[in-house]
Every structure is written in C-alpha cells, then in structure tokens.
C-alpha positions as CSV (number, residue, x, y, z in Angstrom):
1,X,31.3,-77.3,66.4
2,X,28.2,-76.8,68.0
3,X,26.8,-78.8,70.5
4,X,23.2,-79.2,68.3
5,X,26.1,-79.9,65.3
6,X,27.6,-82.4,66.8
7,X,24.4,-84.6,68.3
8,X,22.1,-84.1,65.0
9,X,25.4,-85.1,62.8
10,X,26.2,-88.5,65.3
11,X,22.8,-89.1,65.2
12,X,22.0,-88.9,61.4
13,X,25.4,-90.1,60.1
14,X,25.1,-93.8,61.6
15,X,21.4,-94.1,60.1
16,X,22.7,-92.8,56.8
17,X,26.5,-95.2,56.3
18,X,24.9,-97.8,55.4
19,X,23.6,-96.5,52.1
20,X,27.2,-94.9,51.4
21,X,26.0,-91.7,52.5
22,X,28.4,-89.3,54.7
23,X,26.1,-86.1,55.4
24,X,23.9,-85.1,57.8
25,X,20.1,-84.1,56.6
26,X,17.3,-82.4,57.6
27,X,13.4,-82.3,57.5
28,X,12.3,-78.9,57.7
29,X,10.7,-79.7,61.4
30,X,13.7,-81.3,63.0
31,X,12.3,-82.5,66.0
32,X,9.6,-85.4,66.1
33,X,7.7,-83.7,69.1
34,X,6.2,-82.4,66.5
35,X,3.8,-84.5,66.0
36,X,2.0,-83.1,69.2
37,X,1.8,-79.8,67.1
38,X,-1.3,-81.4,64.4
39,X,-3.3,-82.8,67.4
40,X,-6.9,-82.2,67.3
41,X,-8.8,-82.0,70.6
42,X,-12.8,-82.9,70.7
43,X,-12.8,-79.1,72.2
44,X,-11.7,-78.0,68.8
45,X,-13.6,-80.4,66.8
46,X,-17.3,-78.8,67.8
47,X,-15.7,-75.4,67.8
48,X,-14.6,-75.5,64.1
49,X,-17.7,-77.4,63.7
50,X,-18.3,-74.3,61.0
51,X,-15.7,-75.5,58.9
52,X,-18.0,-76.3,55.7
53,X,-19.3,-73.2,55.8
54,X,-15.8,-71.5,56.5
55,X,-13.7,-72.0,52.8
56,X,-17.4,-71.5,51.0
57,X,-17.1,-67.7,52.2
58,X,-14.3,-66.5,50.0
59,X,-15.7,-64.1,47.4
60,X,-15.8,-64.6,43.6
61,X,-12.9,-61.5,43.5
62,X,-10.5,-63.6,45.9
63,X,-11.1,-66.9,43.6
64,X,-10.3,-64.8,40.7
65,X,-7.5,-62.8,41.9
66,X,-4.7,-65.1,40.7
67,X,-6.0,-65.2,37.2
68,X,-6.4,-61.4,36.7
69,X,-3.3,-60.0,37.9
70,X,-0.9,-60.2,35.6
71,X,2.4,-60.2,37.4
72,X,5.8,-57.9,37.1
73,X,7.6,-58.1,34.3
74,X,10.9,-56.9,36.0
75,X,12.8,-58.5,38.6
76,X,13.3,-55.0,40.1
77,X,9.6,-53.4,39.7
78,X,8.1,-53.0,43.2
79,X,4.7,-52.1,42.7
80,X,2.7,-50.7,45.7
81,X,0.7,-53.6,45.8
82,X,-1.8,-54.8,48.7
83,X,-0.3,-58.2,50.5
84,X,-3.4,-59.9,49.6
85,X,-3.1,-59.1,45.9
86,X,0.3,-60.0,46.0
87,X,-0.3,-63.6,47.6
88,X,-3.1,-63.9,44.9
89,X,-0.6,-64.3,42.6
90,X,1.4,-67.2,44.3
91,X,0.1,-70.4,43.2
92,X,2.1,-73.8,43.6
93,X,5.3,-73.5,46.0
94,X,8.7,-75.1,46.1
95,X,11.3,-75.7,49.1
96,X,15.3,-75.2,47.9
97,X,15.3,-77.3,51.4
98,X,18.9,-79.0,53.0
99,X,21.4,-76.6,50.8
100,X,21.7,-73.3,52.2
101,X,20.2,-73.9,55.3
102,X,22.5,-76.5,55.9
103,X,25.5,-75.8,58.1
104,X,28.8,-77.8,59.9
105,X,31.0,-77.5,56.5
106,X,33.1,-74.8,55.6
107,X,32.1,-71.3,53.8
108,X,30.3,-72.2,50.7
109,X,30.7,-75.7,51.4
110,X,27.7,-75.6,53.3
111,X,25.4,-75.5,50.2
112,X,26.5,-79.1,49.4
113,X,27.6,-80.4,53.2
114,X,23.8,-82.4,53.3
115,X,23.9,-84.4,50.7
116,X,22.4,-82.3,47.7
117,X,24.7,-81.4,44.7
118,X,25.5,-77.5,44.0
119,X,22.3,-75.5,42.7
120,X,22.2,-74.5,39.5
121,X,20.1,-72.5,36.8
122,X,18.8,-75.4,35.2
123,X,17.7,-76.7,38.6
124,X,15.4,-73.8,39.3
125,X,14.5,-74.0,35.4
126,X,13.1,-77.6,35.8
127,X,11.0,-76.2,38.8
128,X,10.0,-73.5,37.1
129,X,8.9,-75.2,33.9
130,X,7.0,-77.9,36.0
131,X,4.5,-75.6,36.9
132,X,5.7,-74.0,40.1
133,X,5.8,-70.3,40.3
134,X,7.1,-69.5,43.3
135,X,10.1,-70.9,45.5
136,X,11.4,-70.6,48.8
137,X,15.3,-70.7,49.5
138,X,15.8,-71.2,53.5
139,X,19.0,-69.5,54.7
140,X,21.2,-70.7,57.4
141,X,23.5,-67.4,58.7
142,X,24.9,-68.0,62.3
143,X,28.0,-70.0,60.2
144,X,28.6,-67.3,58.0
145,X,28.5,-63.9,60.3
146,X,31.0,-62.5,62.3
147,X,31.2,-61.4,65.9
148,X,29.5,-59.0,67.9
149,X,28.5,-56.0,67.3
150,X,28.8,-55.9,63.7
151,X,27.7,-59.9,63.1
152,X,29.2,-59.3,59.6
153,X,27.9,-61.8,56.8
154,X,30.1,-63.2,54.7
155,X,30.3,-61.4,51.4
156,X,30.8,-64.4,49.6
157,X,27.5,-66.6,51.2
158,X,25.6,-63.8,51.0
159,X,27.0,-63.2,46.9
160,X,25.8,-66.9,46.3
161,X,22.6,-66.5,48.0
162,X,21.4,-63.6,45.6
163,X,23.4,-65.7,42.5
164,X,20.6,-68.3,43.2
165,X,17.9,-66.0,43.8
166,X,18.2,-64.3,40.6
167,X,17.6,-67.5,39.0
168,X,14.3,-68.1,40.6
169,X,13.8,-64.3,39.6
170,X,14.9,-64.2,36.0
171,X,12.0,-67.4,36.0
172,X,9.8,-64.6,36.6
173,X,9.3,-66.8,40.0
174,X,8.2,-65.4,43.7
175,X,11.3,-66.0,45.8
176,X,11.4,-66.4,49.9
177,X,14.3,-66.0,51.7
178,X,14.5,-66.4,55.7
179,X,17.1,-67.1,58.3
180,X,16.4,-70.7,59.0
181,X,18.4,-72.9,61.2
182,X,19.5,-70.3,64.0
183,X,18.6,-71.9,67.1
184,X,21.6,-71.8,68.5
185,X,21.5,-68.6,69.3
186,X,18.0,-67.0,68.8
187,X,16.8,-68.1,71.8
188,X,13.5,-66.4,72.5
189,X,13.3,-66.4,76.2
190,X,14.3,-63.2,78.8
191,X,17.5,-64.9,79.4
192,X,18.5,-63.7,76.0
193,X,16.0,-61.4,74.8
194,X,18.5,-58.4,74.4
195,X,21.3,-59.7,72.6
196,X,19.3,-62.0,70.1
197,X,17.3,-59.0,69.4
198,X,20.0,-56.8,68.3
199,X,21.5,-59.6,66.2
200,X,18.1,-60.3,64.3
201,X,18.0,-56.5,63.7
202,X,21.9,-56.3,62.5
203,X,21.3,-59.2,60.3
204,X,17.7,-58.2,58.7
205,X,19.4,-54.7,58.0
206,X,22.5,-56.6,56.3
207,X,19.9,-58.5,54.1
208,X,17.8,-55.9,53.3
209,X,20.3,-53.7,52.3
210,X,21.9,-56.2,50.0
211,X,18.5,-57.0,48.1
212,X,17.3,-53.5,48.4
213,X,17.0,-53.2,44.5
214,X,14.9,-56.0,44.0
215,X,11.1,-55.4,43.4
216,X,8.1,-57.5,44.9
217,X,8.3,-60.8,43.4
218,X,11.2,-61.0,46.4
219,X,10.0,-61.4,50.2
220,X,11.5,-61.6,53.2
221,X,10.8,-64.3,56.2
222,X,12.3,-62.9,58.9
223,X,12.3,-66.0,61.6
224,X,12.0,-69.8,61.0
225,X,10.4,-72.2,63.6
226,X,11.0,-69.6,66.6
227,X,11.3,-71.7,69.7
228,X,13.3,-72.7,72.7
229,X,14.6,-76.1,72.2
230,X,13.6,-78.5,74.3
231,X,11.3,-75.6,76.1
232,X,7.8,-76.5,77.5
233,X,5.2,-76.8,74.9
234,X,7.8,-76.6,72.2
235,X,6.0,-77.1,69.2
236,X,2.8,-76.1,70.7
237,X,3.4,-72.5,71.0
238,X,5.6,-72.2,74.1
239,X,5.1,-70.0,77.1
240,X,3.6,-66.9,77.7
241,X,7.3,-65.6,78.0
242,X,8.5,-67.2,74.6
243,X,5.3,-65.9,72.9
244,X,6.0,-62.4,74.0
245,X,9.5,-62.8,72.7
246,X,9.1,-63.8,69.4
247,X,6.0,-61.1,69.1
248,X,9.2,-59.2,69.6
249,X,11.5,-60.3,67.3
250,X,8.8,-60.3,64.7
251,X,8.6,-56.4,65.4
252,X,12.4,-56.0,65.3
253,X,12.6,-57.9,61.9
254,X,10.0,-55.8,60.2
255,X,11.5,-52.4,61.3
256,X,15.3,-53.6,60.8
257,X,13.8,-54.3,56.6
258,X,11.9,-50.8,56.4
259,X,15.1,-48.8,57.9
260,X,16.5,-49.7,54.9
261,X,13.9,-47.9,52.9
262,X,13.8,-48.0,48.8
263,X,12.2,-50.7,47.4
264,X,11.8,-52.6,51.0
265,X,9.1,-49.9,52.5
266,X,7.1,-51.7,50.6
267,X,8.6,-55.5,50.4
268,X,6.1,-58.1,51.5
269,X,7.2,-59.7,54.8
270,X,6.8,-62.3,57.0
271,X,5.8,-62.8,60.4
272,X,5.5,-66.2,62.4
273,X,4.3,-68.1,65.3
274,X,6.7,-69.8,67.9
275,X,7.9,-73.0,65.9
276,X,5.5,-71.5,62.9
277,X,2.9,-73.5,64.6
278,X,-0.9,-73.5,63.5
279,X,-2.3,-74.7,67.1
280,X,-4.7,-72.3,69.4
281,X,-2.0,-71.2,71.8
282,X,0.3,-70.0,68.7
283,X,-1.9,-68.5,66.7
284,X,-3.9,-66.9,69.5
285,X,-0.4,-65.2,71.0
286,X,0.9,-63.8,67.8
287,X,0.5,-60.3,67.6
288,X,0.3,-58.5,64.7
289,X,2.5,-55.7,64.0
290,X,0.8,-52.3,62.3
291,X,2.0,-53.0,58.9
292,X,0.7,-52.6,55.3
293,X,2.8,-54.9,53.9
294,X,2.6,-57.9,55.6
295,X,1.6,-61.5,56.0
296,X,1.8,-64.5,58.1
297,X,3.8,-67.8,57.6
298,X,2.9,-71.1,59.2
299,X,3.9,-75.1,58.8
300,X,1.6,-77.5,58.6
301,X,2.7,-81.3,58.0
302,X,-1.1,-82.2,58.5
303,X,-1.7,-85.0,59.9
304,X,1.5,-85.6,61.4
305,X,1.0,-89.3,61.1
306,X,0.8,-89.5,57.6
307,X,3.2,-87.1,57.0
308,X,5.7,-88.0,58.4
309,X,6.8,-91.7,60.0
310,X,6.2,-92.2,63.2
311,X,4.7,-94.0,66.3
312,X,1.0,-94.0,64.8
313,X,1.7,-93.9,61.3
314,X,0.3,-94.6,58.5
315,X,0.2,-94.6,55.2
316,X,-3.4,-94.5,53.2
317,X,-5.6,-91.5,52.7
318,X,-9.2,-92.7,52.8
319,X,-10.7,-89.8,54.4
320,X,-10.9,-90.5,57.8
321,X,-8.4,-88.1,58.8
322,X,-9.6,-85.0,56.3
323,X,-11.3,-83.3,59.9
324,X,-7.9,-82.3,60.7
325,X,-6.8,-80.4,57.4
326,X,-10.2,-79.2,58.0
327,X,-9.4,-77.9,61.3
328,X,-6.5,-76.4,61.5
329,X,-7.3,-74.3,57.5
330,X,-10.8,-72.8,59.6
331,X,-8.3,-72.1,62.9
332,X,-6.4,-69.8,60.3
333,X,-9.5,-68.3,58.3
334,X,-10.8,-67.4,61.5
335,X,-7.6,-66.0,63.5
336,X,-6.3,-64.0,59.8
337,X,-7.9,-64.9,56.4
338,X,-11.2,-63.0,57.7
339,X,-9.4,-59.9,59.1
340,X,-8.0,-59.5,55.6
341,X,-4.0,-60.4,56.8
342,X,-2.7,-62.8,54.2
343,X,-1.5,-66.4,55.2
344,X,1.5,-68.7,53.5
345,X,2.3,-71.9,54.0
346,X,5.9,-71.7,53.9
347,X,6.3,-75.6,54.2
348,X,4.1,-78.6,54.0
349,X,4.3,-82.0,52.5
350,X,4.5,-85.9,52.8
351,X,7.6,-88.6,53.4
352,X,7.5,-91.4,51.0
353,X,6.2,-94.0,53.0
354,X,7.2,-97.5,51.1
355,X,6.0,-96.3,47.7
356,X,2.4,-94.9,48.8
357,X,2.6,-92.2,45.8
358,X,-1.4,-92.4,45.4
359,X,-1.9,-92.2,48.7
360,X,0.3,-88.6,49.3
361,X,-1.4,-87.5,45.5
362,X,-5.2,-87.9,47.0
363,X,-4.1,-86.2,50.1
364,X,-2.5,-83.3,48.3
365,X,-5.2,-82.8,46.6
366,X,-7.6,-82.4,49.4
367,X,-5.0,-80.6,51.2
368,X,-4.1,-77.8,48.5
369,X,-7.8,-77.4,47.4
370,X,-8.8,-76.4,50.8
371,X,-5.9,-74.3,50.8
372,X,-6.6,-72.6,47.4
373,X,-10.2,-71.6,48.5
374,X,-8.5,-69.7,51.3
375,X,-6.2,-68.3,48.9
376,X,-3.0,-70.1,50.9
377,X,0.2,-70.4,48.4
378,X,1.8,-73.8,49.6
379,X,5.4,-74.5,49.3
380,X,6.2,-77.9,49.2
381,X,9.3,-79.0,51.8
382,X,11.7,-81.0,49.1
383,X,14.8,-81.9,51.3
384,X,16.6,-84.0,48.2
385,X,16.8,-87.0,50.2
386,X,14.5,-90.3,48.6
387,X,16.9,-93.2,50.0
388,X,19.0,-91.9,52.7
389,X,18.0,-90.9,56.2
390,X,14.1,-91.1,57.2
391,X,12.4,-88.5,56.1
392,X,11.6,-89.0,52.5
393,X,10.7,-85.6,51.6
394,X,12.2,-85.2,48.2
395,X,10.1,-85.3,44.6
396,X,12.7,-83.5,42.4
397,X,16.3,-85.2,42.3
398,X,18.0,-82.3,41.3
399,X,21.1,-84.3,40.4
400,X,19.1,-85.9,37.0
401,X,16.9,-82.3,36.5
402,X,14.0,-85.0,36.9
403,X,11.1,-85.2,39.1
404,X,11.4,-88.8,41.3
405,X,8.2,-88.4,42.4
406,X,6.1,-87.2,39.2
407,X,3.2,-88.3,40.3
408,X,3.2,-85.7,43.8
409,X,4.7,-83.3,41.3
410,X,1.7,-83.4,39.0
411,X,-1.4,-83.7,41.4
412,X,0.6,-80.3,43.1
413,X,0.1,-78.5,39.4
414,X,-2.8,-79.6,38.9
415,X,-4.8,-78.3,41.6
416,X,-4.2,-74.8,39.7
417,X,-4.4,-75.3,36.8
C-alpha cells in the first residue's frame, strides 16, 4: 500500500468509526490548502473591476445555443461539431465522485472500497430523470495497470468502466471520463518528466482505443488536479517548472487520443491547469495546444469558506461574498471564453454545513447563473457521503435512488430550465 494510502486511510478511518463506518472518502480537492486557491487579492479586485460588464457580452446566438441544437440521437454518432457548440449543449452536471476513483481495495472492489454501494442503471436513471444531462465518472487507473512499458489496464476495470458509461449514454447523457487520483506517480516536475509522460501517453492510447466507437456525447479529461504534492504553491499553480510540465502532459494526452484516429480525431477533450486551478498564475501558464477539438476544465469550490468547512467558515449566503464568484468567472472570460476556447467546470459545489440547505440553494443560484451567461456546464462534486467523514458533499443517496438534498437538487435544475 501506498504511502498516500496508508496516511489518507489512518487519517479518515478514525474520524469516520464512530458512525460504524469502515472506508476511507474523499472530496474531490483532497487537500485543505486549498482554500488558498479561491483567495481574492485587492490587486485583482480593481482589475476585474469590469466584471458587470463581462457576462453581459455573450451574444444572443451563445444564450440560444443550448436550446437549438438538438443533440445526437446515437450513442456512437460523432458529428464534426465545434467544441463550443458542443458545450452549448451541456447544461446541469453530475459527479459519479468516491467509486471509481476510489482505490486501496482489491480489482473491482475499488468501486465500493469508499463507502458508496455498486452503481447501477437505475442510479444514473434517477440523475438522469432529475434534470441532469450530463455526468462525469472520475477514474482512478494506477491500481488497475500493469508494469512498465506496457502499463496494461485491467480488462475487467476497464469492462466495468464502459458498462457504466453506457448507462449515462443510453440516458442520451454527456459522459466525462479522466484519470483521477494518480498522484502517486504523475508527478509533474523534471525529476520525472520522462517516465510519467510515456505512462499518460500509454494509458490515454489504452482508453481511447477502448471507446474508439463511441460518438461525441463521450469526452475525454486527460489529467485531474495536476500537481506536486506538497510542492510550493500547490494549489496556486505551482512553479514555473511544474507549469511547463503539465503544459506537457496536456500535449501528450491530446496526441496519445488522436493517434488512435476514428471517431476520437474528432472527440472533445480536455485540458487543465496545475491542480485545475482558476487563480492568475494557473490560468496565465497554461498553454494551449493547437487543437480544434478542445476545451478547458477547471475546479472552483468558490468561496472556499463556504464551501467547504474550515478555519473561516461559514455558512450563510447574504451577498457579501458574491465579488469572488464574480472574480474568478471574469478571470476565465478573459483568459478563454473571449478567445472562443470553451470552459467546463468539471467540479464545484457545497458541504452541508449543519442543515444550511437555503443557504447552498441561493448560492447556487448565483453561482450557476453567472456561469450559464458564460456558457460554463457545471458538474456538481456528489461524493455519497451526508453523515460520515467531513465533507458533506453528497445530494443524491444512491443507496434509496432519492435525492437527500432535494432542495440543492432542484435550485441546480432550475437555473435551466
């Protein structure tokens, strides 16, 4: 076991026995530095001063993409669609978050080793029918591939990853799939440069060429919070050196999917920041590859303090805090929306925080709306977990096929409809 393994599962497993439970969990951003990453500086604030004017811009074709386009019938039709057509069509977005991105079981027994109970079709049904159109199933790989050179996936993971994908896609859904939880060895510094390249490339060609067949409503994410642990500026977009390395890996990723031709020359995929981080230094290092099917993917738990529980936290939305949504949505109009290269926002959301469900519903709804004037799909992080651990992430308790927190679940549909 892992050394990360080992200290997250000590760690987690004596805050969680008290309440019976006997698996480790996770929140999508697994490290509370984090909270550094929403900071605002005054700097910022008078340089984003534009922001009223900034989400008034988007033209009357953008607001009406998402209602014209009507979208593919087939699960295997890949139409040669622009990327901003094809995010038009993404509306309200769901994280399948702590099952197969968890890891420290045993072959398929992963899906389950965090606490949530097996997927199943009327699971991704229930999402479906709720109002969410599009889904997002993080992958953990490094337990399931073999050794070097040939890093061979296991046939059957990678069997039950498409089994559950072709439920979201039989929905007539958007599906996501990344490599998530890989920190232990994609390590984006010089140090290791080399060898995690050629394992990102051996594994994106491994993926591609398994979902070859399947048209555009399935996209590809090639790296998930990119980031040395522990590395200076972490969760504030690294070093020079790290920046430069996942510019790389983002390169190798998108050429590993197109060698594969067919259907993924033209897939949509994704490209991130280090740690998918929306702040200056980030966003200002990534480069963009020369791409025509391609968009960017960033995490935003904005404002850390109310999304999630810490230090400074707290719990009511009154407004005073809506500069910072502000913020960071003009720092991404200005760095990509307005230079045409989509943006998704592969995870945001709110903890529960001692019942403060119309509290998190007024701050969706600012949050999403100024999102949906930028034309940003938003895929909610939904861990599972509503009593155990700390981080409170869950609204649908997929053990029941009911949503726990209806009221989130509704102010999230709404915003579209």
């Amino acid at each position: 076991m892992s050394k990360k393994k080992l200290v997250i599962f000590s760690l987690v497993f004596a805050l969680l026995t008290g309440c019976g439970a006997s698996a480790p969990v996770d929140d999508g951003n697994t490290d509370s530095s984090a909270e550094t990453v929403q900071d605002v500086s005054n700097d910022e604030a008078s340089e984003n001063a534009e922001v009223s004017d900034a989400t008034e811009e988007k033209s009357s074709d953008d607001t009406s993409a998402a209602d014209s386009v009507t979208p593919s019938e087939g699960k295997y039709d890949m139409r040669d669609i622009t990327p901003k057509d094809l995010v038009a069509e993404m509306t309200t977005g769901w994280n399948l978050g702590n099952t197969f991105d968890s890891w420290g079981g045993s072959g398929l027994s992963d899906e389950t080793y965090w606490g949530n109970p097996k997927t199943t079709k009327e699971m991704i049904d229930a999402v479906h029918d709720k109002g969410f159109n599009s889904i997002r199933i993080p992958v953990t790989w490094y337990d399931h591939m073999g050794a070097a050179p040939e890093y061979t996936i296991d046939e059957a993971w990678m069997d039950r990853v498409e089994e559950v994908v072709n439920y979201a896609l039989d929905d007539g859904m958007y599906v996501i799939i990344n490599s998530h939880h890989e920190e232990e060895w994609r390590i984006p510094d010089n140090a290791h440069i080399d060898a995690v390249d050629e394992q990102v490339k051996v594994l994106w060609v491994q993926i591609a060429e398994r979902f070859e067949k399947y048209g555009d409503h399935l996209i590809f994410e090639g790296l998930n919070e990119p980031r040395v642990k522990g590395g200076q500026d972490e969760w504030n977009g690294g070093t020079q050196e790290v920046r430069e390395c996942v510019n790389r890996l983002n390169q190798t990723f998108i050429d590993a999917v197109r060698s594969t031709g067919g259907n993924n020359e033209k897939r949509l995929v994704l490209i991130t920041t280090v740690a998918d981080s929306p702040v200056k230094p980030a966003i200002n290092g990534l480069t963009i590859p020369d791409d025509e099917h391609m968009a960017v993917t960033i995490h935003a738990y904005t404002p850390y303090d109310f999304t999630f529980k810490s230090d400074n936290s707290y719990d009511t939305w009154d407004g005073s805090h809506k500069a910072d949504i502000d913020y960071m949505f003009a720092d991404l109009r200005n760095k990509f929306i307005s230079k045409g290269i989509p943006v998704l926002l592969t995870e945001y959301g709110a903890v529960n925080k001692d019942g403060n469900e119309d509290e998190v519903c007024k701050w969706v709804i600012y949050y999403l709306t100024k999102a949906k004037e930028l034309g940003i799909p938003c895929f909610w992080w939904d861990n599972g977990q509503f009593n155990a651990g700390n981080e409170f992430f869950g609204i649908f308790n997929r053990n029941t096929l009911s949503w726990e927190r209806e009221k989130v679940a509704d102010a999230i549909v709404e915003v579209y409809k």
